[in-house]
N, C-alpha and C positions, 0 to 999 in steps of 0.2 A: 512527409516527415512532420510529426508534431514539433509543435512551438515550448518552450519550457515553459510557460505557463500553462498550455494545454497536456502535459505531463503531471506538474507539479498539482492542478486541477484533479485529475485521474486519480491521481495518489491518495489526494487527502478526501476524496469519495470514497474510495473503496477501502480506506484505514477507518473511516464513519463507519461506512458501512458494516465492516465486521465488528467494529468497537459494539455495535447497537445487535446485532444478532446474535453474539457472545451468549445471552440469558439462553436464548431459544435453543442455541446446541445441544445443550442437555434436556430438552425435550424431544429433540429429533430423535439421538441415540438410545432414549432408556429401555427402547426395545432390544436394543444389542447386548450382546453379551459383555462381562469388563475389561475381555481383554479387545475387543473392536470399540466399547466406549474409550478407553484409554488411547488405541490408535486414531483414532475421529479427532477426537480433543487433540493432541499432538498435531496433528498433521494441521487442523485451525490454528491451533501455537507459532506453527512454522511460517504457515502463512502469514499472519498478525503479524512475527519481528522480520521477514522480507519486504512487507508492507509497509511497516513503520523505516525498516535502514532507506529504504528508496525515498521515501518521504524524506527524512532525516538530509540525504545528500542530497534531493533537488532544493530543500530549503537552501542549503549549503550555498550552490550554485548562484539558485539566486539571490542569494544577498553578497555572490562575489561580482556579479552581473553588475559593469557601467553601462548605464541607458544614454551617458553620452558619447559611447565608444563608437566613431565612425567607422569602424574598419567592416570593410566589405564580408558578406558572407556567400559562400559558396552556392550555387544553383543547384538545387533539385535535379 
């Protein structure tokens, strides 16, 4: 099981990462026709705000996170 930093890490790579490949999409697609550039884009759209809400709530998380909370956590 990841760590929430090891989540929260994952997230805000791969919201980089699409943030910076954004240009490039509509180089990939302009071979397509408009109604599959329209689905391509869209479907990068959906991915960007699922990428972004998960970010959004691990930030959440941890800034509700106390790092001096003793309470035991469950075993793997």
């Amino acid at each position: 099981m990841l760590t929430i930093e090891a989540k929260l890490d994952r997230a805000q790579r791969l919201v980089r990462m699409l943030e910076e490949d954004a240009p490039l999409l509509a180089l990939r697609v302009a071979q397509l026709t408009p109604e599959r550039q329209r689905a391509a884009k869209n479907h990068a759209a959906e991915i960007m705000e699922k990428a972004r809400a998960e970010l959004k709530k691990l930030t959440e998380q941890v800034a509700l996170w106390d790092p001096g909370d003793s309470t035991p956590w469950a075993a793997d």
